[in-house]
ZAGUTI-178378 format. One line per field, with one value per atom (N, C-alpha, C): x, y, z; atom name; residue number from 0; chain. Coordinates in Angstrom, 2 decimals. Last residue first. Layout:
BEGIN
c1: X	...
c2: Y	...
c3: Z	...
a: CA	...
k: NUM	...
c: A	...
This chain:
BEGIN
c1: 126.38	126.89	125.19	126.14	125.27	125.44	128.09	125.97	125.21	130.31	129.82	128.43	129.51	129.96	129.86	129.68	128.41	128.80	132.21	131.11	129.48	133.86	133.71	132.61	132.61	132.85	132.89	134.01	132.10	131.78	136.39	135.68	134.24	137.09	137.61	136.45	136.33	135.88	135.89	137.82	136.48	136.36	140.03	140.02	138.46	139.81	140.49	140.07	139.55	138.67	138.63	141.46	139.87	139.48	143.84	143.17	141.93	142.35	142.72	142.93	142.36	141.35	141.34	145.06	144.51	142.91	146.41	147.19	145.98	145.19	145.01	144.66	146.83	145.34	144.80	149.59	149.37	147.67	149.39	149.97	149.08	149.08	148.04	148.33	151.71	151.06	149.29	153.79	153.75	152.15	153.91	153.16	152.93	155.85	156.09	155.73	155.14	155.34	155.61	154.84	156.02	156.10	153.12	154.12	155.19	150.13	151.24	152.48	149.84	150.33	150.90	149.90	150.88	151.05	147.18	148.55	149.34	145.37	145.95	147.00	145.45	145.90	146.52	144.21	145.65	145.95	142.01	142.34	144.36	140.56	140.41	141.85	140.49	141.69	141.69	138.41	140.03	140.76	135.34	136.58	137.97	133.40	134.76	135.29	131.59	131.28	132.11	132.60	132.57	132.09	132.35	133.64	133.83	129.57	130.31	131.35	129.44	128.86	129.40	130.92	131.34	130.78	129.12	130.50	131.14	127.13	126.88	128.18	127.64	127.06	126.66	126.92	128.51	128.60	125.17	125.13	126.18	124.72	125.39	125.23	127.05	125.18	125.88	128.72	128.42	127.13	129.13	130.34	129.56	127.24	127.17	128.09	127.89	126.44	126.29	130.64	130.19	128.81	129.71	130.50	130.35	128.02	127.43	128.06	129.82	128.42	128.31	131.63	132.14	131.22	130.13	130.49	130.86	129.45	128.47	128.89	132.07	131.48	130.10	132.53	133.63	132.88	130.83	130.72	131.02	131.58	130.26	130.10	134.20	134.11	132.36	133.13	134.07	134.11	132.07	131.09	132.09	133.36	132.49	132.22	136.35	135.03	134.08	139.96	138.91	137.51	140.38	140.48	139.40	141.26	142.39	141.54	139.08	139.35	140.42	139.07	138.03	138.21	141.42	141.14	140.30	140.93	142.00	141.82	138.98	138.77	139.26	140.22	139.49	138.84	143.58	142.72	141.19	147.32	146.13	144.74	148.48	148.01	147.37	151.31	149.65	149.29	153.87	153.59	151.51	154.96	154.26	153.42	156.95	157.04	156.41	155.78	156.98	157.70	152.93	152.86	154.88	153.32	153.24	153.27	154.44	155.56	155.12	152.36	153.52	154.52	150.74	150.34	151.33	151.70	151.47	151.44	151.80	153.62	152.94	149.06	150.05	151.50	149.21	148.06	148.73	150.08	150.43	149.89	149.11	150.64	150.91	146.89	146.62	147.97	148.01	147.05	147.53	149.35	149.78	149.08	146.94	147.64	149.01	145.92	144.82	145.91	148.09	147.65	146.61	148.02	149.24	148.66	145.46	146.01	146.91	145.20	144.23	144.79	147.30	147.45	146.33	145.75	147.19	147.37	143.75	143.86	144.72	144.50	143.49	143.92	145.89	146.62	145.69	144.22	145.47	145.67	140.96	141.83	142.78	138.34	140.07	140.82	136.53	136.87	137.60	136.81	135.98	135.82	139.14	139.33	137.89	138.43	139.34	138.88	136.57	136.17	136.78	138.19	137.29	136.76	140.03	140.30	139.43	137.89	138.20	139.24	137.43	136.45	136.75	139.88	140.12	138.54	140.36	141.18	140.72	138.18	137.83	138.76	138.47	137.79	138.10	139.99	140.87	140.15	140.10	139.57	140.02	138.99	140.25	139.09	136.35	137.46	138.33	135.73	134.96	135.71	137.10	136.76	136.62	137.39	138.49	138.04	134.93	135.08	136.68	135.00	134.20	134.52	136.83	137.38	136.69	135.28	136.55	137.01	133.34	133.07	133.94	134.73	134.41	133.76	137.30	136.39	135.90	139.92	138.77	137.10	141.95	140.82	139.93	143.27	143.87	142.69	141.31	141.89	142.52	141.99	140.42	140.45	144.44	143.81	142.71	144.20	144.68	144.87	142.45	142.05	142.99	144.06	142.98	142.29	145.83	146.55	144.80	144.44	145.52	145.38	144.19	142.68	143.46	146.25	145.46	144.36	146.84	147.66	147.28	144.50	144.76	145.99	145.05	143.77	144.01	147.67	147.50	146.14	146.64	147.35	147.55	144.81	143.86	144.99	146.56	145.52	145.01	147.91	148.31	147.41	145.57	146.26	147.14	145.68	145.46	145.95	143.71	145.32	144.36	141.76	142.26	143.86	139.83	139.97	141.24	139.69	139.85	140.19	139.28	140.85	140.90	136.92	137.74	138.84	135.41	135.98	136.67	136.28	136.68	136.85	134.67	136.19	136.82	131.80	132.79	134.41	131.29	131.97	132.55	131.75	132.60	132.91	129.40	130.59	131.77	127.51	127.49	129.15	125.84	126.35	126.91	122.15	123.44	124.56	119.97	120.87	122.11	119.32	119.33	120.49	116.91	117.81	118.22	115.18	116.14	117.40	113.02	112.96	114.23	113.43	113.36	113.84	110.79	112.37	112.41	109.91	109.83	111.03	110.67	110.12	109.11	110.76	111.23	110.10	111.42	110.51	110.73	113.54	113.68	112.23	114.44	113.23	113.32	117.56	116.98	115.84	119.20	118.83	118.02	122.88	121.49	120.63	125.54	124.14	123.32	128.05	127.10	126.49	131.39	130.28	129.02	133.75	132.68	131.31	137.12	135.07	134.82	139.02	138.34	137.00
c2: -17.66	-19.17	-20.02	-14.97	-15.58	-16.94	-13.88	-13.97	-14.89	-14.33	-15.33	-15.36	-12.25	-13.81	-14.64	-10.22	-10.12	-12.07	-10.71	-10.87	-10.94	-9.90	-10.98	-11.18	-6.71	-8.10	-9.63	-5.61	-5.73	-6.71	-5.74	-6.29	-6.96	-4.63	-6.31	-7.01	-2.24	-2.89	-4.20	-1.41	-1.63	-1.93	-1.31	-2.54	-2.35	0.62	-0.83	-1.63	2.82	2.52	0.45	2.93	2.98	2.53	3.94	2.49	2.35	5.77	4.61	3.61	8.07	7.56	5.93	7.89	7.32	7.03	9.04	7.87	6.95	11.59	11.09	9.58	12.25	12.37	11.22	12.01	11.27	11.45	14.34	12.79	11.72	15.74	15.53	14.28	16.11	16.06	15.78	16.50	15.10	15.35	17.25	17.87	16.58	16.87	16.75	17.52	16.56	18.32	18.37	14.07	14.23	15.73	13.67	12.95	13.82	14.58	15.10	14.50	13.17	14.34	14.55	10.24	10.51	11.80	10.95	10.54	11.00	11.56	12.42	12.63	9.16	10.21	11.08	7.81	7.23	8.47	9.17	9.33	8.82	8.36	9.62	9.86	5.34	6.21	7.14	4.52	4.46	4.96	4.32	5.43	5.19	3.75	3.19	4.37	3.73	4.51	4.26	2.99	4.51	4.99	0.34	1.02	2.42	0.18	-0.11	0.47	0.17	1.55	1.63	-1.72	-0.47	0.46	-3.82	-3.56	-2.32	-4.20	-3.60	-3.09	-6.13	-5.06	-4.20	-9.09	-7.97	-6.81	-10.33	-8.90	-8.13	-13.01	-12.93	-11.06	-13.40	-13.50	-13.02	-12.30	-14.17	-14.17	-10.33	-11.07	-12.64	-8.34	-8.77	-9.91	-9.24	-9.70	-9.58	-7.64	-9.23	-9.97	-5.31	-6.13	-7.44	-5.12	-4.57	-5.68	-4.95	-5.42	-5.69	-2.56	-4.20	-4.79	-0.63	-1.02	-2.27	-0.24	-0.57	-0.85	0.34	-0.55	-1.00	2.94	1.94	0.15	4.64	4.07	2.94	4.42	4.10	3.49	5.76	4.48	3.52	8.10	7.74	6.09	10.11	9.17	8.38	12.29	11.01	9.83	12.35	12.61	11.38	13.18	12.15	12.18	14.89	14.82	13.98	14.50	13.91	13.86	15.41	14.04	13.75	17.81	17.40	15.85	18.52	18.80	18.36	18.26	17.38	17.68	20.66	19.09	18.29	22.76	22.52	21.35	22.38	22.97	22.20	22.77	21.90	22.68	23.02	23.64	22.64	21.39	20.67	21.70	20.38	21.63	21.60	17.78	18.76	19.78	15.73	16.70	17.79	15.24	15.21	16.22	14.39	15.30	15.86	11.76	13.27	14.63	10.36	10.83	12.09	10.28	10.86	11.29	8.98	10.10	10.72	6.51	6.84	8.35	5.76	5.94	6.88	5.59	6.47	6.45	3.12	4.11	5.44	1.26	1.67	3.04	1.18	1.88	1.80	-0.29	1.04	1.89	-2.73	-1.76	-0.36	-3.65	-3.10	-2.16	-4.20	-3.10	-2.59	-6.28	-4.79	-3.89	-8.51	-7.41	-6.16	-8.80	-8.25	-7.46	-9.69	-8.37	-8.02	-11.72	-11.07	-9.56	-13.46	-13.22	-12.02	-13.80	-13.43	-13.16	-15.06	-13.96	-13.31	-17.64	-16.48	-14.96	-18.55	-18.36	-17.41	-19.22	-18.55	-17.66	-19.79	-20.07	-18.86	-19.61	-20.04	-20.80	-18.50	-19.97	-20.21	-16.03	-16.57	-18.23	-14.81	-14.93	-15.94	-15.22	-16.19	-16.06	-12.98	-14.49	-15.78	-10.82	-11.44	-12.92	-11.63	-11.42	-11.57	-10.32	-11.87	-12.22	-8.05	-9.06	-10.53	-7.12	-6.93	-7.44	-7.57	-8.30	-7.98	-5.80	-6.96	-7.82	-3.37	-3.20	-4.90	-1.77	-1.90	-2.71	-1.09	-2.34	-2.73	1.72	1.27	0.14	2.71	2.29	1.60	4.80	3.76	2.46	6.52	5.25	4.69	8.34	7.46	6.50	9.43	8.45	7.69	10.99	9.75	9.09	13.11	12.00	10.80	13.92	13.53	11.79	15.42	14.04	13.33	17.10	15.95	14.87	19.02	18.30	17.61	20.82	20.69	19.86	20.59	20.95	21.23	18.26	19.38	20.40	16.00	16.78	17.81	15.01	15.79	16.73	14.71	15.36	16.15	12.35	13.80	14.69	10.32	11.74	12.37	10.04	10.60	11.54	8.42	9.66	10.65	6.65	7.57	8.45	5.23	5.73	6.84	4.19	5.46	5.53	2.45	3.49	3.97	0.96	1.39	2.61	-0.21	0.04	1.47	-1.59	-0.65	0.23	-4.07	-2.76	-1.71	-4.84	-4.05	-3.58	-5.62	-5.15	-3.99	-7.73	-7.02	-5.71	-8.76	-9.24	-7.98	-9.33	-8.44	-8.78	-11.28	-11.25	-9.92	-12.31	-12.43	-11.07	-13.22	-11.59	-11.24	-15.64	-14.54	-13.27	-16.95	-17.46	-15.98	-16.36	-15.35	-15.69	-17.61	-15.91	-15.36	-20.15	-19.33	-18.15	-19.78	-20.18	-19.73	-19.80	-18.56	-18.65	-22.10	-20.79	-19.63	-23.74	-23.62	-22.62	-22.50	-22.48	-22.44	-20.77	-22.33	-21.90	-17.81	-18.79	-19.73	-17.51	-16.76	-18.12	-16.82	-15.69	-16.20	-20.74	-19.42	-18.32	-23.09	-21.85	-20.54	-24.55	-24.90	-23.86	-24.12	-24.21	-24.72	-21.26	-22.55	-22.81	-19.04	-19.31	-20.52	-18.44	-18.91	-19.25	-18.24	-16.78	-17.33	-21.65	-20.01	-19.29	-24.46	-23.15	-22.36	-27.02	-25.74	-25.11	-29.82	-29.34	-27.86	-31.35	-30.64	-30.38	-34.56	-33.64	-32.80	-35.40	-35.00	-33.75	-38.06	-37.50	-37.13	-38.09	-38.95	-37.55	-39.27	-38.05	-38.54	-40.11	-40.82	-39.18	-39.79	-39.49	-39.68	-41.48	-41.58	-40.86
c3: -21.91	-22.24	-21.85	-21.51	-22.57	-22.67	-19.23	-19.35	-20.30	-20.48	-19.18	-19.29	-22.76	-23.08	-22.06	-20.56	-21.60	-22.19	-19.45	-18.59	-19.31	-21.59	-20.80	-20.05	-22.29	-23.25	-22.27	-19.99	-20.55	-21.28	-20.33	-18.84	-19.59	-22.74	-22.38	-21.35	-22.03	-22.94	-22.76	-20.06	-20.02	-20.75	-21.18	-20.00	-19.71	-23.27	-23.68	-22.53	-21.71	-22.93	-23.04	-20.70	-19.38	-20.47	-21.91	-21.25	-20.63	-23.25	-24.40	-23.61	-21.65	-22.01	-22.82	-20.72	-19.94	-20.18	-22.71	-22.61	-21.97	-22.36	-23.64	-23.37	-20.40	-20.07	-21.40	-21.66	-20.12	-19.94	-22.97	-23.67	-22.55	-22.02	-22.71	-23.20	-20.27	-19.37	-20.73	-22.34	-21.56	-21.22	-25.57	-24.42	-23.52	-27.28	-25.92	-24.98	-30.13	-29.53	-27.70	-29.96	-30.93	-30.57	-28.23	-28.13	-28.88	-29.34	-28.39	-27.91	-31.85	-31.75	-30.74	-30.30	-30.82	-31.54	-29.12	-28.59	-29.45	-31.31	-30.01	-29.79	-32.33	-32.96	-31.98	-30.13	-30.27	-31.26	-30.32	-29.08	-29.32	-32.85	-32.22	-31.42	-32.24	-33.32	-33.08	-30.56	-30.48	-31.31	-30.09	-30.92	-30.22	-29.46	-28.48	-29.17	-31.93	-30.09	-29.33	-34.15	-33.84	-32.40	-33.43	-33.60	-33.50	-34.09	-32.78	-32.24	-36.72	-35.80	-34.28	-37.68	-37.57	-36.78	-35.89	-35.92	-36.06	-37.77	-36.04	-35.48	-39.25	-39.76	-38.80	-37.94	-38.26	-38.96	-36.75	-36.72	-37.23	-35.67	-37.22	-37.71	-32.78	-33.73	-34.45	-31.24	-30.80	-31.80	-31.85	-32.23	-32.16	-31.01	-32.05	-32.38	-27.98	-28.45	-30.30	-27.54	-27.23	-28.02	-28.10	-29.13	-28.76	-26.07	-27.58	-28.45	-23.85	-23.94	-25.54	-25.12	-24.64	-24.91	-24.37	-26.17	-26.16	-21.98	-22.85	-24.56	-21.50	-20.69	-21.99	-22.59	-23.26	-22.26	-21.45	-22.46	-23.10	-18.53	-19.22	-20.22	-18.75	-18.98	-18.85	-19.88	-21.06	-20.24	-18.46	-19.41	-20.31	-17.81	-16.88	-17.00	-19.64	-18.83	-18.29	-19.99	-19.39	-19.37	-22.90	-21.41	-20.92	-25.74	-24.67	-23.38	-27.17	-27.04	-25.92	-26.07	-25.59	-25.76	-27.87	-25.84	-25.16	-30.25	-29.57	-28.09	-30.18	-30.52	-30.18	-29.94	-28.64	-29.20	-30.94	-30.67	-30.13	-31.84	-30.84	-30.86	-34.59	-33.36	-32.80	-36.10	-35.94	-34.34	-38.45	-37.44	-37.07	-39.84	-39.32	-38.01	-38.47	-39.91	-39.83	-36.29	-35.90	-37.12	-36.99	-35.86	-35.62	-38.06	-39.18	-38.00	-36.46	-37.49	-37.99	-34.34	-34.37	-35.62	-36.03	-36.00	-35.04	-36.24	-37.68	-36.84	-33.44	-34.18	-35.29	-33.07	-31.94	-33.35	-34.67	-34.95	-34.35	-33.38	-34.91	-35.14	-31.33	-30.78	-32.26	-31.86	-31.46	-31.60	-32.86	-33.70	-32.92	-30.41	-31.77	-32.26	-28.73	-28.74	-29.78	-30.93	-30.65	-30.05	-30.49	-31.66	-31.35	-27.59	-28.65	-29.59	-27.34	-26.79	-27.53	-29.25	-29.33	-28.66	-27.75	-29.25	-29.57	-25.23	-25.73	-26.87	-26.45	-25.72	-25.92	-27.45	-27.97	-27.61	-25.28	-26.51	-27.49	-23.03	-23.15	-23.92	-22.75	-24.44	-24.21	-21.28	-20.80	-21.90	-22.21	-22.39	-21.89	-21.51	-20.79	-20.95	-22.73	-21.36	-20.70	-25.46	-25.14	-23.63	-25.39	-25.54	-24.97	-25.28	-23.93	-24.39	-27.53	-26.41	-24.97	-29.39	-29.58	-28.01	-28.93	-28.66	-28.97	-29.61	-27.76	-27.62	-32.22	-31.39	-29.88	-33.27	-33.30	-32.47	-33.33	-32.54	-32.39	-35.54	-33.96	-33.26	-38.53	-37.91	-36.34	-39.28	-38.92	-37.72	-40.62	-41.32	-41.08	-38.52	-39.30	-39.93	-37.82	-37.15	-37.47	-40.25	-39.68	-38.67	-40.24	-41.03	-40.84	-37.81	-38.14	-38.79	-38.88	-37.79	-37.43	-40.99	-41.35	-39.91	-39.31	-40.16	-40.49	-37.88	-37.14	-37.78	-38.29	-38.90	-38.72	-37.52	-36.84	-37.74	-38.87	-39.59	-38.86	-37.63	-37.78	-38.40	-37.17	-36.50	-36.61	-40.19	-39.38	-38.25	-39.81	-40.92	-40.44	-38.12	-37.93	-38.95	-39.57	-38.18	-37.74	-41.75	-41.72	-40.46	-40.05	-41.17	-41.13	-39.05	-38.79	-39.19	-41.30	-41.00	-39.63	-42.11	-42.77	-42.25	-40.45	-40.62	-41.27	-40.52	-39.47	-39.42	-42.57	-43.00	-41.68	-43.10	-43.66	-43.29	-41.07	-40.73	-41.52	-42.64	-42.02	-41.74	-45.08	-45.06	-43.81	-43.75	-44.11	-44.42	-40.67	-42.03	-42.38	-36.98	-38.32	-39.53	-34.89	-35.12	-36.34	-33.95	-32.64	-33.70	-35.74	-35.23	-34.09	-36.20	-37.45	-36.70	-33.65	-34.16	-34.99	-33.60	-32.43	-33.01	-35.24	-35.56	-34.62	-34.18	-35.96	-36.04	-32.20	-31.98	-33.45	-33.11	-32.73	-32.34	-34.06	-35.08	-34.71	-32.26	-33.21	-34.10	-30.46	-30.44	-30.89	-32.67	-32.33	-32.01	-33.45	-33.80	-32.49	-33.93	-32.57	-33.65	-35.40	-35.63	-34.38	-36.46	-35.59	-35.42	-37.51	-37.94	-36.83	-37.01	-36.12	-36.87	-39.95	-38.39	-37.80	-42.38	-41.94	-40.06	-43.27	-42.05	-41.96	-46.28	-45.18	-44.42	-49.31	-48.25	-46.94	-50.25	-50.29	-49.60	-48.38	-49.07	-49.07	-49.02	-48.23	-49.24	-47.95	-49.14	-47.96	-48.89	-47.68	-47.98	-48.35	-49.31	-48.41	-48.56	-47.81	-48.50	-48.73	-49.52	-48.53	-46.56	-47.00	-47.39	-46.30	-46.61	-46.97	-43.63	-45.05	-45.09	-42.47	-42.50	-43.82	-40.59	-41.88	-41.79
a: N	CA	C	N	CA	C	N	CA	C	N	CA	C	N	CA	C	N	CA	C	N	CA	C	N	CA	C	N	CA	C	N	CA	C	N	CA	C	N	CA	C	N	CA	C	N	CA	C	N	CA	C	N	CA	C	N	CA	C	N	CA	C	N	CA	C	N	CA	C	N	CA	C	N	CA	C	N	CA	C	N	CA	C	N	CA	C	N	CA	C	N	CA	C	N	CA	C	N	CA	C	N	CA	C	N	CA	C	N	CA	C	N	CA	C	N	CA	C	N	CA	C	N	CA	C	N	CA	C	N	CA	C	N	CA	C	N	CA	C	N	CA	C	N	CA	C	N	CA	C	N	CA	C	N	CA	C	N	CA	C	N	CA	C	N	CA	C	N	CA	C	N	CA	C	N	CA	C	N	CA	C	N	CA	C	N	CA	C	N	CA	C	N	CA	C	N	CA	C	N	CA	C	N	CA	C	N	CA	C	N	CA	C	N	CA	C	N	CA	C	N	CA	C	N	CA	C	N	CA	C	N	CA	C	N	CA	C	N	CA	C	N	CA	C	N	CA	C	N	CA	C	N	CA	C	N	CA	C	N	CA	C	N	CA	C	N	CA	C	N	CA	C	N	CA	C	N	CA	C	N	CA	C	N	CA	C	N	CA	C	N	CA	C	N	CA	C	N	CA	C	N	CA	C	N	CA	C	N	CA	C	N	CA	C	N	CA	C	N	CA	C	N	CA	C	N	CA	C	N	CA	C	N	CA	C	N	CA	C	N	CA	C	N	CA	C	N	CA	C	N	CA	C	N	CA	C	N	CA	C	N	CA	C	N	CA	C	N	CA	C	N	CA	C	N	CA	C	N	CA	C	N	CA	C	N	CA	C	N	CA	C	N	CA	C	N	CA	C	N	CA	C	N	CA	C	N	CA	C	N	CA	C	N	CA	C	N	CA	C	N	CA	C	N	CA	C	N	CA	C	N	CA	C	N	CA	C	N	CA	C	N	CA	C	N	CA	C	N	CA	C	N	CA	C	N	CA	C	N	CA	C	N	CA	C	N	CA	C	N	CA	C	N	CA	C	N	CA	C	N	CA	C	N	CA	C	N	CA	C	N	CA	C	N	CA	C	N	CA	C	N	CA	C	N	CA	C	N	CA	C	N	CA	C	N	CA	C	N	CA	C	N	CA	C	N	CA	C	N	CA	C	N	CA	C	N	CA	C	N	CA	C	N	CA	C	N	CA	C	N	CA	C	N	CA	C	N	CA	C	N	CA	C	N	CA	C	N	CA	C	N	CA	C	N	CA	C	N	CA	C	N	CA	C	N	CA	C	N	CA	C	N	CA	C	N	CA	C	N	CA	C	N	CA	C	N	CA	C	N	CA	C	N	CA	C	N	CA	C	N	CA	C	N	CA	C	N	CA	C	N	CA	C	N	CA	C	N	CA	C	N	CA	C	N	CA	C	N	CA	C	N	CA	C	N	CA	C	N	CA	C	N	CA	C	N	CA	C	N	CA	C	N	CA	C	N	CA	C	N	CA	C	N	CA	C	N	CA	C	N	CA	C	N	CA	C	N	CA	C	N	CA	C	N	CA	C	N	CA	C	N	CA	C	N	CA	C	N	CA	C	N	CA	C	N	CA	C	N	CA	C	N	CA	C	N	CA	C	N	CA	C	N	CA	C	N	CA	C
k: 213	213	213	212	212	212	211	211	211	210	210	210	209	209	209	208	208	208	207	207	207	206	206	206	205	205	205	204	204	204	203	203	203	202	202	202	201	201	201	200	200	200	199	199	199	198	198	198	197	197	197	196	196	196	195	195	195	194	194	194	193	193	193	192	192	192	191	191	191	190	190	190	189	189	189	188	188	188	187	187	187	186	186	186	185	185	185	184	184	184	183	183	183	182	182	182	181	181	181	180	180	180	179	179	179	178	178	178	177	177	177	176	176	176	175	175	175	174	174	174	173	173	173	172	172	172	171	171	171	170	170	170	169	169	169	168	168	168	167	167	167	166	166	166	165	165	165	164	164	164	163	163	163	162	162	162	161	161	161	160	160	160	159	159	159	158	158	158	157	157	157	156	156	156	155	155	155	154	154	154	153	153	153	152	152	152	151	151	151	150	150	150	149	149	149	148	148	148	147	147	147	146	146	146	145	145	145	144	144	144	143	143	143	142	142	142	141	141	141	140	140	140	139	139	139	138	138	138	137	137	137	136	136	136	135	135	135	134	134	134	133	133	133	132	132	132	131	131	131	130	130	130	129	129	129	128	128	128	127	127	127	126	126	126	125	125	125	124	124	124	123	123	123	122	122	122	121	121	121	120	120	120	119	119	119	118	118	118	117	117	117	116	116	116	115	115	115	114	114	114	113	113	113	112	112	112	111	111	111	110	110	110	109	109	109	108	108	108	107	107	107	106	106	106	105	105	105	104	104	104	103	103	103	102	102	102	101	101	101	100	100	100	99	99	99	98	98	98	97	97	97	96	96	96	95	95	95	94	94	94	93	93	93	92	92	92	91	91	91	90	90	90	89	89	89	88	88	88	87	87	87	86	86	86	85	85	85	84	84	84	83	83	83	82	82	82	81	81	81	80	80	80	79	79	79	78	78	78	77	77	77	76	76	76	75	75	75	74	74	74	73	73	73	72	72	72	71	71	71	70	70	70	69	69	69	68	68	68	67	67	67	66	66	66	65	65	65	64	64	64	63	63	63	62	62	62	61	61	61	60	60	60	59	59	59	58	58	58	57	57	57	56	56	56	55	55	55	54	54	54	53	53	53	52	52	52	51	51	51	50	50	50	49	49	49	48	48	48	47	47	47	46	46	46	45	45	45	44	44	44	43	43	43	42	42	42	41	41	41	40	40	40	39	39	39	38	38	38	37	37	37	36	36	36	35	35	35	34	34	34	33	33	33	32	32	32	31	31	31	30	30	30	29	29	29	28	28	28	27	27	27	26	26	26	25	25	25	24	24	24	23	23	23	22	22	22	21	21	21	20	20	20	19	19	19	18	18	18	17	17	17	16	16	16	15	15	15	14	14	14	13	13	13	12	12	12	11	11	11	10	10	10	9	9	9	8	8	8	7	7	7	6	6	6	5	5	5	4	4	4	3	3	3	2	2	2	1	1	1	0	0	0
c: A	A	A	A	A	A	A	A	A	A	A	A	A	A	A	A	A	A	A	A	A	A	A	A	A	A	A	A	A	A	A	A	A	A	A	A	A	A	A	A	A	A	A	A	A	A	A	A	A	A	A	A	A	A	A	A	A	A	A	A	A	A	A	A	A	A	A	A	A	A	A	A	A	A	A	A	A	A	A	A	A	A	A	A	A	A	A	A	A	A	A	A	A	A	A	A	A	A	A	A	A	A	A	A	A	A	A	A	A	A	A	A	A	A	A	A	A	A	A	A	A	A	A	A	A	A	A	A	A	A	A	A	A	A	A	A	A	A	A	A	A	A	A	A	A	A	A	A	A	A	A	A	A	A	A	A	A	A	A	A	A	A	A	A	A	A	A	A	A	A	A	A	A	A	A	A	A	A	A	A	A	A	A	A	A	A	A	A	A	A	A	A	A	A	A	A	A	A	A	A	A	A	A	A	A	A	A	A	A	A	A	A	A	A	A	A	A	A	A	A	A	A	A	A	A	A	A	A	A	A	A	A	A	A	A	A	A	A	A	A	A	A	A	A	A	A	A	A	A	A	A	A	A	A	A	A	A	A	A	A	A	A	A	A	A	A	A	A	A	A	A	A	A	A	A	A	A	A	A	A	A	A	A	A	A	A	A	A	A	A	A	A	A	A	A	A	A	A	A	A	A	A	A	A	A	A	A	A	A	A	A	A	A	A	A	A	A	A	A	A	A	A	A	A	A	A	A	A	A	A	A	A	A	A	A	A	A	A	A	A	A	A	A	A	A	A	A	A	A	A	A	A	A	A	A	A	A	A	A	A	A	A	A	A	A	A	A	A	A	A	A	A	A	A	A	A	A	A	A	A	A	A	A	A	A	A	A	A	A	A	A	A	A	A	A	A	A	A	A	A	A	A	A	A	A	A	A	A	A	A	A	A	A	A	A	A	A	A	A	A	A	A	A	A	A	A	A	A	A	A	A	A	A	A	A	A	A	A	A	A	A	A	A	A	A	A	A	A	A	A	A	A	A	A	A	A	A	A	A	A	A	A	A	A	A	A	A	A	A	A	A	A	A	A	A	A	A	A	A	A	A	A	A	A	A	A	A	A	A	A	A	A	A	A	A	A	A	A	A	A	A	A	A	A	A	A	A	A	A	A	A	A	A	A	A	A	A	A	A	A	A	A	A	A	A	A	A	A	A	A	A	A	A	A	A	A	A	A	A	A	A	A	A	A	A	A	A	A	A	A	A	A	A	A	A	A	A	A	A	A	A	A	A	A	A	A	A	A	A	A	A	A	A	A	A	A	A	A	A	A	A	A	A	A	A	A	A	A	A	A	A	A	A	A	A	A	A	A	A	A	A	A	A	A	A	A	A	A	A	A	A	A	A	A	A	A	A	A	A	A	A	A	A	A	A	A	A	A	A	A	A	A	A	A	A	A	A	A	A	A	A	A
């Protein structure tokens, strides 16, 4: 039985009230890791056109184009709801959190195979620079983990997209699935290997940024 009881608050305008704070409270983050762990109808559509879009960009050589496909495609939020789980020891988070982010992505790889399979798509020194490994690629994907962990656990969700554009996972799953469908194995296979260094550093950075903060 819960009983509700009457509370009244005296709040002053254009003052912070005291015991207010930007991080959220366990519970809420169990909410948003439950919200993110999975995709609605929606964002998979959101993710198969934001597809479509960078290889658009990609074909064009257009690198705003391929920005604004990051932007857009919601990949980022199941593999931070995923380190969360791993640091609560919440199985079922997790699990559910991997499935879907690597859905996402292998949605993202199929969308840009089909059109890579209809259409005829040169490769050129944009897709070469996204397929091939560099130095700095698990640096990065290390410090985005970090990042995402710290906006996910505070009320920063407006950090998110920009976030999303420094992992860039659509870039790279476009890739893929161009070279898949023109069975260039061996870009397929460089490509293949930025998207995991990406993904397991991420996860890593994320967990350990959420162990730091408990």
């Amino acid at each position: 039985m819960i009983e509700t009881l009457e509370q009244t608050t005296h709040i002053e305008k254009g003052k912070k009230q005291e015991g207010g704070s930007e991080d959220l409270s366990t519970y809420e983050m169990y909410t948003k890791a439950f919200d993110f762990s999975k995709y609605n109808n929606s964002s998979w559509a959101l993710i198969a056109l934001s597809s479509i879009i960078a290889v658009i960009g990609l074909a064009i050589e257009n690198i705003i184009v391929v920005i604004g496909a990051m932007v857009i495609a919601p990949m980022l939020g199941p593999f931070i709801s995923a380190s969360f789980g791993i640091v609560v020891g919440d199985t079922k988070i997790s699990r559910e959190s991997v499935i879907n982010g690597v859905g996402g992505v292998l949605l993202a790889v199929f969308t840009a195979f089909l059109i890579g399979s209809v259409v005829d798509i040169d490769f050129n020194s944009l897709m070469q620079m996204i397929a091939e490994p560099g130095v700095g690629t698990i640096p990065l994907a290390l410090a985005v983990g970090s990042a995402s962990a710290l906006a996910f656990s505070s009320e920063a969700r407006e950090t998110l997209a920009g976030i999303a554009v420094a992992i860039a996972l659509v870039p790279p799953s476009a890739v893929a699935g161009l070279t898949l469908a023109s069975l260039n194995i061996q870009m397929f296979l460089n490509v293949s290997l930025v998207i995991i260094a990406n993904l397991m550093s991420l996860i890593l950075a994320g967990s350990i940024t959420f162990l730091c903060s408990e």
